[in-house]
N, C-alpha and C positions, 0 to 999 in steps of 0.2 A: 630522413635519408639514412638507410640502415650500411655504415662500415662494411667492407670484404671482412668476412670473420676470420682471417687470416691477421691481417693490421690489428682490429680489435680486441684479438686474444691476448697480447702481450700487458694492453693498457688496462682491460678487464680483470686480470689476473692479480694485477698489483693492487686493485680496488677490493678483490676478496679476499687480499692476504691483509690489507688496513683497517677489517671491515671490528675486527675483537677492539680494536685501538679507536676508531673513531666512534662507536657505541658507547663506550668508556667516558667519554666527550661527553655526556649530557645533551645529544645534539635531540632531543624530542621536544615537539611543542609544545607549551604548558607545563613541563616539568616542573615538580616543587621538591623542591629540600626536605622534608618531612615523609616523601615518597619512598616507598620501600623497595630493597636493592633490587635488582633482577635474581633470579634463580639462574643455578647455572644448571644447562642442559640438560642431566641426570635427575637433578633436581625438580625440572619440570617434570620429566616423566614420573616421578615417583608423585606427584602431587597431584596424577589424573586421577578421578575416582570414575569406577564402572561397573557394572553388576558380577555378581559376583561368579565366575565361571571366569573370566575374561583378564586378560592383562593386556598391558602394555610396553613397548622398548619402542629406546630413542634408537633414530636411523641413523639423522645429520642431525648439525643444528651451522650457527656459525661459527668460523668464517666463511663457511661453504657457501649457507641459507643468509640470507642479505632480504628481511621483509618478503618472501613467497608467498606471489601472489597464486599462480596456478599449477599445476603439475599434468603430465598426461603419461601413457606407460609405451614403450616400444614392444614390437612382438615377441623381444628378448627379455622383457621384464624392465629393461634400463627406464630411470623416471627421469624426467625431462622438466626444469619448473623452472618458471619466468620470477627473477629479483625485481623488486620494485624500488628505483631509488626516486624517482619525482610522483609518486603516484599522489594526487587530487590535489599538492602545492607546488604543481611545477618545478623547471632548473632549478627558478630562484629559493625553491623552499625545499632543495634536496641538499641533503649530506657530501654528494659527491660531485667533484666539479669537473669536467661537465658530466652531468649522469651519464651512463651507458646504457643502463635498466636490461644487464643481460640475461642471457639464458644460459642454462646450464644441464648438465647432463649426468644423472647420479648411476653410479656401476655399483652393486653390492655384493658383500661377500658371503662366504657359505654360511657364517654367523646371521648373515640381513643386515649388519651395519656397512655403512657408505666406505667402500675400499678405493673408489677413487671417481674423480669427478673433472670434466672437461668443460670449456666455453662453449658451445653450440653456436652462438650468434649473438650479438652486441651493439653498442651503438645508436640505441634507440631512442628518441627525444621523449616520448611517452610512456610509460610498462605495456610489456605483452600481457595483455588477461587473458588469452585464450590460448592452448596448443592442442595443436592431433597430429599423430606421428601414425605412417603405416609407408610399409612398403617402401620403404628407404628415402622416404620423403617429410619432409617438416611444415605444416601450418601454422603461423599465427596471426594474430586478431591485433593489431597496432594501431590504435585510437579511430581513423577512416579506412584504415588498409587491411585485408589481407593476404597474406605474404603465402608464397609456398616455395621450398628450397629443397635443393639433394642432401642428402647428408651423406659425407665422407665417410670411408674408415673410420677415422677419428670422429666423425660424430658432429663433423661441424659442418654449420650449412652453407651450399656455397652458392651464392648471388641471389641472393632471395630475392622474387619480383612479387609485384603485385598482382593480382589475378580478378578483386574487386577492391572498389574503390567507391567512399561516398561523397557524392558531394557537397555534404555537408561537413565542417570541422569541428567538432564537437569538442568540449570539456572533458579531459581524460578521463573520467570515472563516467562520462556516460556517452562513450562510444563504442566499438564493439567490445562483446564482451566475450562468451566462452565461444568454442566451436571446436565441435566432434563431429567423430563419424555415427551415424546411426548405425544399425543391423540393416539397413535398406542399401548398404555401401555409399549414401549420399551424405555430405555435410549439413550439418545444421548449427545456424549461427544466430547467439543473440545478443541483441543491440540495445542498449539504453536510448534513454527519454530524449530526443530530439527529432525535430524531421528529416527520417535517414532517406534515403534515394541514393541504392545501392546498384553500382554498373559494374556488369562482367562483359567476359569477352561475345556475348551473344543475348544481352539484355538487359534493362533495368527493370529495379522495383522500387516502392513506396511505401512507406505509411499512411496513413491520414494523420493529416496535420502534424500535431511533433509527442510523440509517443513509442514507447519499446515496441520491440518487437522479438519475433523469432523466422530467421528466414530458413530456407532450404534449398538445398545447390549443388552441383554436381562439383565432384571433385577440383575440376579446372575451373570453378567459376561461371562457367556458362548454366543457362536455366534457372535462374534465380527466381525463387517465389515467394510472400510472404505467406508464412503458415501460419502466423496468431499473430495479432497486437491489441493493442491497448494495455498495455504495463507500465510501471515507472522504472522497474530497473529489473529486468528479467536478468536477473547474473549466472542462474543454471538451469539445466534442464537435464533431463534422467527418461530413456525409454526402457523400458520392462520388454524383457521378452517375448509379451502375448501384445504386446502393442499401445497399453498407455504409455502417453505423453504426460510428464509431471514436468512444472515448471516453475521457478521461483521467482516471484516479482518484490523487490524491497522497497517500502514503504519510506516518504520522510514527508510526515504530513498527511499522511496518505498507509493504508493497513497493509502490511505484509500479507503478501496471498503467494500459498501455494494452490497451482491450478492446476487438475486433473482435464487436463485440455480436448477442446474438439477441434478438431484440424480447421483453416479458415477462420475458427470465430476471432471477435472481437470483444475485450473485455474492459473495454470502455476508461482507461485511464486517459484522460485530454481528449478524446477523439470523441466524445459529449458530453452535455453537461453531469456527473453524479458524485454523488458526495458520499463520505467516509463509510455511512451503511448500503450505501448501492455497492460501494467497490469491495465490500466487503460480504457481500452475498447476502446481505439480512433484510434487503426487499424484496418483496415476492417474485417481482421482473427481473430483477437482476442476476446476473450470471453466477453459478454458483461455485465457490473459492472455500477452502481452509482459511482462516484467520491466524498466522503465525505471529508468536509474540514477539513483543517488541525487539528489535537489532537489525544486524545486516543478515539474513540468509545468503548464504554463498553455497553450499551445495546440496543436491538432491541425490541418492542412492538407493533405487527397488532393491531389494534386498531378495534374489535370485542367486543359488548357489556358491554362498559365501561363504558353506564350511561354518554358519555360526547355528545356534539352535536350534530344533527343528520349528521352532514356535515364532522365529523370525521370520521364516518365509516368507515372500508377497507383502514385507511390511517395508517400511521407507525408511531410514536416517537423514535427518536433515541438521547442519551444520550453523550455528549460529555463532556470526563472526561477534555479536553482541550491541552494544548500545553505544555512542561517543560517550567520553568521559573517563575519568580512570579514578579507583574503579569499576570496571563495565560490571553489567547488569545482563545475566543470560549468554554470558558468552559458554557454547556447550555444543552438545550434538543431542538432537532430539529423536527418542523413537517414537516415529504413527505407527499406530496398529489401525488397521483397516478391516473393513469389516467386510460381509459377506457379498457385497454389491462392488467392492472395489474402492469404498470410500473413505475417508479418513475418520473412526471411531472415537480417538482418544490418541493425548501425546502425555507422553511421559519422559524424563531423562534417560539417557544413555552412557553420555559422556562428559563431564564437566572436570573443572581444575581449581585445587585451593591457588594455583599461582594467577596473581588478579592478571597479569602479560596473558594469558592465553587465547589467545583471537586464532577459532580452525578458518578456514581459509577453502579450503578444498577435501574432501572425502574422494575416495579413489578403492574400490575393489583392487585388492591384490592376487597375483598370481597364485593360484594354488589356495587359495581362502583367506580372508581377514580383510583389513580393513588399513591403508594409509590413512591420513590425518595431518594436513600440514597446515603448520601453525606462524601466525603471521609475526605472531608475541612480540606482543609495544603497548604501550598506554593507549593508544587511538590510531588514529590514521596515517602517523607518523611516520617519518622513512629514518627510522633509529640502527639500521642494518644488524638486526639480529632476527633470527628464523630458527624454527625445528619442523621437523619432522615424527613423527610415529608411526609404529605399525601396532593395530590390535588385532588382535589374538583370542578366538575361545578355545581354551585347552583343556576341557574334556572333550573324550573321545564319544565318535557317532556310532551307533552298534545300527547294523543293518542297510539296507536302500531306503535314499533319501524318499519322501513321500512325493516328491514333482520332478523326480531322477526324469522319468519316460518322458513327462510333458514339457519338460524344458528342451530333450533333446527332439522334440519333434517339432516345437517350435523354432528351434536353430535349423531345422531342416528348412522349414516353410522361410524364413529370411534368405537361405541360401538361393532358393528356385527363384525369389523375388530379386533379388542381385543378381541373375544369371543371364536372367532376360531374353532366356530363350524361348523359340518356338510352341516347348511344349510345356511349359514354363505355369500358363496359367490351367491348362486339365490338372496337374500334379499339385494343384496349391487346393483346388478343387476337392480333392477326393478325401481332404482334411474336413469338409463339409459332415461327414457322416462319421466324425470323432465320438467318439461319447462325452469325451471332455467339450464344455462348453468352449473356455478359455478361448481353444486350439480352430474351435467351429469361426467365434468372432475373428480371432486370426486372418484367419484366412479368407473371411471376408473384406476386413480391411487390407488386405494386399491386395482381393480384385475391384475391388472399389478404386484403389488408389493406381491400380492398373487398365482404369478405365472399363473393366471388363463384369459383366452381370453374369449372376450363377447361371446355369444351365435350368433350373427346376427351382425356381424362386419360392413356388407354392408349397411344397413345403416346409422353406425356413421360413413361410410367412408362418405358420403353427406350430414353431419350434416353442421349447417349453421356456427357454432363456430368455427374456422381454429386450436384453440387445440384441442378442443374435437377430430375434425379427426384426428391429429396428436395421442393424447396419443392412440386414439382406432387403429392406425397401431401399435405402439410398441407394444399392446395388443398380436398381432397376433405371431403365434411360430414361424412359416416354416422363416427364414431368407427372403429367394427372397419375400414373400407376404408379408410380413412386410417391408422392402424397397421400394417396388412397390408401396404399399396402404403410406408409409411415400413420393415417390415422387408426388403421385396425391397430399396430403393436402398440400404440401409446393406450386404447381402450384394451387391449391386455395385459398392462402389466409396466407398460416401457412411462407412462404418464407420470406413478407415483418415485421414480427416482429422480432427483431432479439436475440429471447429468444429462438424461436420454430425452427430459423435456425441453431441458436448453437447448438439446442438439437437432430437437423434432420441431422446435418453435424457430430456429434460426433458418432453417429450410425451407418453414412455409412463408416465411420473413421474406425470401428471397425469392422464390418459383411460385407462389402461390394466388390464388384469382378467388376472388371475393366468398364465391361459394364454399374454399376451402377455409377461410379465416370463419365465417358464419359457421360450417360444421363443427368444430375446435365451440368454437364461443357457446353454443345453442346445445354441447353433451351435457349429458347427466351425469359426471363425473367429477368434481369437480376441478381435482388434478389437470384433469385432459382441459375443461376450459382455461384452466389458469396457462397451459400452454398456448391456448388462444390468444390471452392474452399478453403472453411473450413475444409470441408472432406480431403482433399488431403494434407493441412499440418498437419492435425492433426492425421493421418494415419501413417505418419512418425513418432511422436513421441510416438503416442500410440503403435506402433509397432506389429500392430495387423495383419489389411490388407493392410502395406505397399508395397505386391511385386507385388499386385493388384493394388496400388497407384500409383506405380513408373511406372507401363504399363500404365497405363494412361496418366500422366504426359508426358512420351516420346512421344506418340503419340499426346498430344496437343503442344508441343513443334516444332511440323510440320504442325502448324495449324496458320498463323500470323495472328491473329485477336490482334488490338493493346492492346486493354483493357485485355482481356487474356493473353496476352504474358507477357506484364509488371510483374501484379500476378505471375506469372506460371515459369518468371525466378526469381523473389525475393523469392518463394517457393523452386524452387531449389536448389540456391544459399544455402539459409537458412540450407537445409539438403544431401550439398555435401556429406557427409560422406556417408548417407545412398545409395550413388549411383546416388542421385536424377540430380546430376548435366551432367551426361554424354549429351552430343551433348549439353553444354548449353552455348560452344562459339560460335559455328555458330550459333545458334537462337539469341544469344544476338548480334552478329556482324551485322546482318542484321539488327537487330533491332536498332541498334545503326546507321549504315547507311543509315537509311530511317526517322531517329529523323535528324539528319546532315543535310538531303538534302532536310527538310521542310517535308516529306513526312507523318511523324505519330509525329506530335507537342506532346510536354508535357502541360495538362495544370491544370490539378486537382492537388493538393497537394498531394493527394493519390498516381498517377502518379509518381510525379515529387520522393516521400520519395522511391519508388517501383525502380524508374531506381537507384537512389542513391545505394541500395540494391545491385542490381546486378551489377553495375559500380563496387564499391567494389572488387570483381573478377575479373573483365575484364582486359586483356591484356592491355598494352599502347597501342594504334592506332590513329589515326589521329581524328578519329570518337567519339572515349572515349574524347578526347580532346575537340573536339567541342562542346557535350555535358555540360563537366565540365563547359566550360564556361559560357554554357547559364544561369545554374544553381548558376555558382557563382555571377552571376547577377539579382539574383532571390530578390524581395520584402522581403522574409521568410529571418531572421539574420540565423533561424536554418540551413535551406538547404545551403543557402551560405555558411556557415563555413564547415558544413557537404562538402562539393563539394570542399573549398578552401582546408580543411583536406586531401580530396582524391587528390585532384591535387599536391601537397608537398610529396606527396608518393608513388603514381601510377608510381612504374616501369622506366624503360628506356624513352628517349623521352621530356628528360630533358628541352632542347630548348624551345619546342613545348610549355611546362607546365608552362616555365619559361615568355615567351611572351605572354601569357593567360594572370598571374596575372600583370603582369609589364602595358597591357594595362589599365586592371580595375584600377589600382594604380593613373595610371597619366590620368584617363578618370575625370574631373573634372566636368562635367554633372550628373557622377556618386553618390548614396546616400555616405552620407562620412563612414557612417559604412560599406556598402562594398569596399571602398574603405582601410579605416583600416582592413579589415578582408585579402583584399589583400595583406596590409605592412607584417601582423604578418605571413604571408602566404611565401612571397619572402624571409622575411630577415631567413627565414630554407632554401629556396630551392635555393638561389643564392650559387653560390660558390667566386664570383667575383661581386661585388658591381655595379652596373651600374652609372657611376659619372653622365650621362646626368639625368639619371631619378631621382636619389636621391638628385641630386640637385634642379633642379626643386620642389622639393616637400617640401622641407627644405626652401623653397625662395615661397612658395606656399602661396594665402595671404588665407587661407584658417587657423585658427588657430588649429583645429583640425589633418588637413593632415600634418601640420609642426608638431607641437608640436608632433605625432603621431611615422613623419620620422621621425624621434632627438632620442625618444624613441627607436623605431625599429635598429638603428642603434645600440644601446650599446649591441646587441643578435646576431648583424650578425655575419656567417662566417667568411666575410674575413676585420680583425680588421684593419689590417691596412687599406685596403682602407675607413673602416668607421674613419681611427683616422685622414686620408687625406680631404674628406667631411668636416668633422668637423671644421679642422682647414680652409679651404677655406670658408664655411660659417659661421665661427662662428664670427666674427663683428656685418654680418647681423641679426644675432640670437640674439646676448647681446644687440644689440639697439631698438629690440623690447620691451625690460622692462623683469616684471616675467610674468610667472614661465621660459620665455626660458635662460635665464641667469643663474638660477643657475640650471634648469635643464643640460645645456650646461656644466656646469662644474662637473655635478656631471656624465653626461657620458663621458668627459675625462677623470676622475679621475678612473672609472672603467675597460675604455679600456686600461690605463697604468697601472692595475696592481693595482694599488693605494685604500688598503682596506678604505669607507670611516670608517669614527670614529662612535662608535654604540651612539645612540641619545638615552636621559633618555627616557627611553619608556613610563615613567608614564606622563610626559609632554605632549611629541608625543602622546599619547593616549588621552587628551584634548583637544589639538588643531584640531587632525581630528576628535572628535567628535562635533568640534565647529565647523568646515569647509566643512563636507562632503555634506552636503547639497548645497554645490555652486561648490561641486564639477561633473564634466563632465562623464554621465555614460557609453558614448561610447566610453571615450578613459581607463573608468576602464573596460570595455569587453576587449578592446585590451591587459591592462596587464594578464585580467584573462587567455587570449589564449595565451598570450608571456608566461607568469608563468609555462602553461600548466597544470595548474589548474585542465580543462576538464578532462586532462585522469584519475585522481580518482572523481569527485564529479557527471558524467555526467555517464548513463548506459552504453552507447556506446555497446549496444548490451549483458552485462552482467544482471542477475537477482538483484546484488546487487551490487553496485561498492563497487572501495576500500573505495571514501569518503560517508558520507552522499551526497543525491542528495539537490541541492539547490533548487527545484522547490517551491517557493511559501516563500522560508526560512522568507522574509522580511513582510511576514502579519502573522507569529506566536514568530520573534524573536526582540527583541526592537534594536536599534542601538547600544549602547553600549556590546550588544554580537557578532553583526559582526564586530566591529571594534576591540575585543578582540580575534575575530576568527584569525583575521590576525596578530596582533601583539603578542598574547601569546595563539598558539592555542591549550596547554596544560591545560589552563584553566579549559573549559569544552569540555569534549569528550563527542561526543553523543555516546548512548547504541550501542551496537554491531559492533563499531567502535575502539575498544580500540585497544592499540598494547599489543600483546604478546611477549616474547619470549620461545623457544621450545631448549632444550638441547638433543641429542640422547645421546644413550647410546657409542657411540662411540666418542662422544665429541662436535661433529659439534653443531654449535648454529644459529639458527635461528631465525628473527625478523620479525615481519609485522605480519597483520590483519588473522587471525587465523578460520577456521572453520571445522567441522566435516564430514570430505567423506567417508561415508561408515567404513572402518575398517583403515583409518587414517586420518593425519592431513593435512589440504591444506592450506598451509603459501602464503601468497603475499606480497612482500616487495613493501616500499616505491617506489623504484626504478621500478616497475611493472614486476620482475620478480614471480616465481612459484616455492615452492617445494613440494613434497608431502612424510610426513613421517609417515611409518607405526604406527600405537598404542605400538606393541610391543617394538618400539624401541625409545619411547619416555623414556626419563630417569626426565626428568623436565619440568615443563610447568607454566610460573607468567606471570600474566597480570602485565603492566606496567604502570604508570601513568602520561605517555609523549603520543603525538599524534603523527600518522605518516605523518604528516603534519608538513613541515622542519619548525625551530627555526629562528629568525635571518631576515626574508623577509624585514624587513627593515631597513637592512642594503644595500639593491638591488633596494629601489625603491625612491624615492624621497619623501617627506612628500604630495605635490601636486597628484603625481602617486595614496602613499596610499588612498587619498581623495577618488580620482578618483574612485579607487575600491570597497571601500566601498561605495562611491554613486551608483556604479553596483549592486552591492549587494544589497542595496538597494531599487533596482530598482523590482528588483524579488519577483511579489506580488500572481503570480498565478502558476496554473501548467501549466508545460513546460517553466516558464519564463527563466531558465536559457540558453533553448538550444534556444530560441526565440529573449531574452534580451531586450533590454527597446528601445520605440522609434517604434519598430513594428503595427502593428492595433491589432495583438490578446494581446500582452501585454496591452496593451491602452485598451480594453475592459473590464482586468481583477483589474483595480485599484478598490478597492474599493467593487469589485462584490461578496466577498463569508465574512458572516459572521465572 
């Protein structure tokens, strides 16, 4: 319930005159004694670093700025920015009692520093994350609500109401989030990770299932549409003049994507199943994304007439609020330069702070050129009520006309006629059609597109020389077939090999398309343009549109063995058995499996090799599945190896077969030692009976890794006794090798007999591997993470979100002493949306594990990886807990060398994908050191 901001101005006022004095306090989470002071606000600004041309001045800081989370500009320049005092730990975890979480209104002087500042609006139980000011009016975005008010003289808003509302209650950090005006004069608002269903005065909208989104809406609310979803936390969005949509979705467990967007689409975060390289554009099917490094991205800015270099132009700054933890990791502002297609080339720094407090928060175009910059500055997420602001500055001067002076102002023309929405509105957007600039031709396409209205003379932007231009002027077209037809000629010109305009030409025929058009796509000589085929054809499936058109296709290429298509076409199927897709896809796949076996269609692309993996999955035991597994579990990739060693330990009947596969890789001593480990951890699940010839040899192996490894592996097998037999036959040779096999040798007798060891002072143990891990071996900490079985929560393994966080990249945004606290108390810190719950019905049953919202109930996963799902109505209680579901106790299982071991793996994990790659690979080795 939002205060008259008349009442709340008095009581707000006195909260940001306490705000120097209760910072003072120590009031931040986790704060330690040995943390270094804060800088005072001068201070920060002199401790930005930026290219060289460019400065920097403080505007405000506090007691003004109270945690700023967002800012927006009036048409007078005045900046407008929402304080956060409960932002993601509620009342109970705010500074100020009771929060007010106001707004505020900054006036500057001829200098640019803040001359005076006013309350706007107050009162709120949540922070405002979103504002748009125009026309003497005020929006914000307040956790289910948004609000729209007058603003007074004074600048305060007066009775703010609602205008949309969702019905869902969301977790303050992911309910709505920014909302602006476009250049279209219409609002666009975007919403965090849950199932929003958003009502205005003249409609509702949806997500699928519970995932981000971005809506669109007429100023009053009414007309509400979903323009994109599937994100996890879309926090910003930036439209370009000539008409991309950039948009930021933050990662936890999941890769930070900035998305060069296609209106409609759907980019698959919850809303089906795909895992860290699908969300991250690196399977061929999947939607294609920048991969931003690891933190919170909070804002995007095209960089259009900002007065900064001419070599900025058309490039993006993006804002990275940084990593949890203090101190963070990447907290900065990133420059993309993009390249000639419009796509993201290369990032490079722009903006970063020796002060570790600097979290940007929002990027904001300033009046007249440069760049606002406002900074949250805290340790973490903390609401410690201190804030700045900046303005940067490039101060060398520009000699001459800008190089896109003309093309920006004709682009601001074509916005105008599209907001005017007059009569003659769409001829005059038209006649931009025979621009010579491309940019202005697309333009003005997408305005009659978006205005429902086709060129007048289509046939010749169907042979225009720009491969979008032809593209947007087919969707232009009504009749379904001429719009498919004229979208397959631009993709065979040119629009195929970008993979923005295939995504966008594959989700159309995904949608409108009839068997004949998915068969054309499939059956070119291009191979581009088929892989758009085969975009369309999984995404038909889930769009559930022209699936029955999909699946007649699919069957029929399914009788077609071209290798390269089959692979695709059965990992597509697989993918959507359900929908039918799979029928006839044993005989396709047995063939295809028998003609891999017999040399006849080699695996050799990673692509390939991830594709047969896929469908293997499904496959029956056979002789042929078998031959495969092996080759693949002797694969260079740690990922596919383990992936293959996973499927061989589970594939069905044929035990023998599976079991002679790994036992050879095991004692192949030519073989790399980590697949040779990923075999141990493989056999001692799938033996039922210990092989004395092989496991002694291996134990006796002068190989220190393959012994120390076996010795390990042994304390998990099946069959104890003969591993307590091994033991004792080798253990002589084992103690006279010195440590760690001595006492590792005794601490897995002591486990095989039952014998709990004694729990070690953990705060000791947590010294000493912090003193040791770095000499410790991170191939044989991979082997405990696969023995631990680690992977089945921290790895996606096919899910949108596992149960753990994913560890990809964990060790280039978390310091050492987090991972080794992961392992030893990993109640410490739980990451967000990680936490355990437990769920009471009304009939008594109690329920525990990782917690989320389906539809009209709850989806529980327990530690153990089981599934319930309990209606809403029958929920009688529901407390988050503050234990992990991550077992207590691990080292009490593993030897102090072991835990070393693992946390040197952990370690090791400095990029994405490292976990399912692991250390020692060439793509890990490329990524040391490679992302800011």
């Amino acid at each position: 319930m939002v205060r008259p901001a008349a009442a709340a101005l008095t009581a707000t006022a006195a909260v940001l005159g306490g705000a120097a004095i209760a910072a003072s306090l120590s009031l931040t989470r986790g704060a330690r004694a040995d943390d270094p002071p804060p800088l005072a606000p001068e201070e920060s600004a002199a401790a930005l670093r930026l290219p060289e041309g460019f400065e920097a001045r403080l505007v405000a800081a506090e007691p003004v700025l109270a945690n700023p989370m967002t800012m927006a500009l009036d048409e007078e320049g005045r900046i407008y920015v929402s304080l956060a005092h409960s932002y993601r730990y509620g009342p109970e975890g705010s500074p100020v009692s009771p929060p007010s979480n106001p707004v505020v209104r900054l006036e500057l002087g001829p200098d640019g520093r803040l001359a005076r500042h006013s309350v706007v609006a107050a009162g709120f139980a949540n922070p405002v994350m979103g504002i748009a000011v125009r026309g003497g009016r005020i929006w914000l975005t307040n956790a289910d609500r948004l609000l729209v008010a007058v603003l007074d003289a004074e600048g305060r808003a007066i009775e703010p109401r609602a205008i949309v509302r969702d019905a869902e209650s969301p977790w303050n950090p992911f309910g709505m989030y920014r909302v602006r005006f476009g250049p279209d004069g219409l609002l666009y608002l975007t919403v965090g990770d849950h199932p929003a269903k958003l009502t205005g005065p003249t409609n509702t909208a949806a997500v699928r299932g519970s995932t981000g989104a971005v809506f669109r809406l007429e100023p009053d609310g009414s007309s509400i549409e979903v323009l994109l979803q599937g994100m996890r936390a879309p926090f910003s969005l930036d439209i370009g003049p000539f008409g991309d949509l950039w948009v930021l979705s933050n990662g936890e467990g999941n890769p930070n994507r900035l998305i060069h967007a296609e209106r409609g689409a759907d980019y698959h975060f919850q809303t089906r199943p795909a895992d860290w390289a699908w969300l991250a554009g690196r399977h061929p099917l999947a939607p294609p994304v920048w991969e931003n490094p690891p933190g919170a991205h909070t804002a995007v800015v095209a960089c259009h007439g900002l007065e900064l270099p001419e070599d900025y132009e058309g490039d993006l700054l993006v804002s990275n609020w940084g990593a949890h933890g203090f101190p963070s990791a990447n907290h900065a502002v990133l420059r993309l330069r993009l390249d000639a297609t419009g796509e993201v080339a290369s990032s490079e720094p722009f903006l970063s702070s020796a002060d570790p407090r600097f979290r940007p928060t929002q990027l904001l175009p300033a009046p007249g050129g440069g760049i606002y910059v406002l900074d949250w500055h805290g340790r973490d997420d903390e609401n410690d009520l201190t804030g700045r602001l900046y303005k940067i500055d490039y101060k060398r001067s520009h000699s001459g006309p800008r190089r896109d002076a003309a093309a920006l102002e004709a682009a601001r023309g074509l916005w105008e006629l599209r907001r005017s929405r007059e009569p003659g509105a769409t001829a005059r957007i038209e006649d931009a059609l025979a621009s010579p600039d491309a940019r202005l031709r697309r333009l003005a396409l997408r305005l009659l597109r978006d205005l429902g209205t086709a060129p007048s003379r289509p046939e010749a932007l169907a042979r225009d020389a720009d491969p979008e231009v032809r593209l947007e002027a087919a969707f232009c077209l009504q009749r379904p077939e001429e719009r498919l037809a004229a979208m397959r000629d631009a993709l065979r010109l040119g629009a195929a090999h970008l993979p923005r305009l295939r995504w966008a030409a594959a989700l159309e025929t995904a949608r409108r398309g009839r068997r004949e058009d998915f068969e054309a796509l499939l059956a070119d000589g291009d191979p581009d343009v088929r892989l758009a085929g085969l975009m369309a054809l999984d995404e038909a499936f889930h769009e559930k549109t022209a699936a029955a058109e999909a699946l007649a296709a699919l069957r029929g290429a399914l009788e077609r063995p071209d290798k390269v298509q089959v692979l695709e076409i059965l990992a597509i199927a697989e993918r959507w058995r359900a929908s039918g897709a799979a029928e006839g896809l044993e005989g396709a796949l047995g063939r295809f499996l028998e003609a891999v076996a017999a040399g006849a269609a080699p695996l050799e692309t990673p692509g390939e090799k991830r594709n047969a993996l896929e469908a293997l999955a499904a496959a029956p035991a056979s002789r042929a599945a078998i031959a495969v597994l092996a080759r693949l579990a002797r694969d260079p990739d740690p990922g596919l190896r383990s992936a293959a060693c996973d499927l061989l330990a589970s594939a069905g009947p044929a035990g023998g077969d599976r079991a002679a596969v790994v036992k050879a890789l095991a004692a192949d001593e030519t073989a790399p030692a980590a697949a040779r480990l990923d075999a141990l951890a493989t056999l001692a699940a799938l033996e039922r009976e210990a092989d004395p010839d092989l496991w002694s040899r291996l134990l006796a192996s002068p190989s220190r890794e393959a012994a120390l490894g076996a010795l390990r592996a042994l304390r998990v097998h099946a069959d104890r006794a003969g591993a307590v037999r091994l033991l004792e036959e080798a253990g002589p040779a084992l103690a006279a090798r010195g440590e760690p096999f001595a006492s590792e040798l005794a601490f897995a007798r002591a486990l095989l007999a039952g014998a709990a060891p004694a729990a070690p002072d953990k705060a000791a143990l947590r010294g000493r591997v912090l003193e040791g891990f770095r000499r410790g071996d991170p191939l044989l900490g991979r082997l405990a993470f696969r023995a631990l079985a680690c992977g089945g929560c921290h790895l996606p393994r096919g899910r949108a979100a596992p149960l753990g966080p994913a560890l990809d990249g964990i060790a280039s945004v978390q310091p050492p002493e987090y991972l080794v606290d992961s392992v030893l108390d990993p109640s410490k810190t739980i990451k967000t949306g990680h936490e355990c719950e437990i769920v009471v019905t009304r009939s008594g049953e109690v329920h525990q594990g990782k917690v989320a919202k389906d539809g009209d109930a709850l989806a529980i996963i327990t530690a153990q990886g089981t599934s319930a799902r309990v209606p809403l109505g029958d929920v009688a209680r529901r407390e988050r807990q503050d234990s992990s579901l991550m077992p207590e106790g691990l080292e009490q299982t593993m030897t102090e060398a072991e835990i070393a071991d693992l946390v040197a793996y952990l370690a090791s994990l400095v990029g994405p994908q490292a976990a399912e790659r692991g250390p020692g690979s060439r793509e890990a080795e490329t990524q040391e050191g490679g992302q800011p």
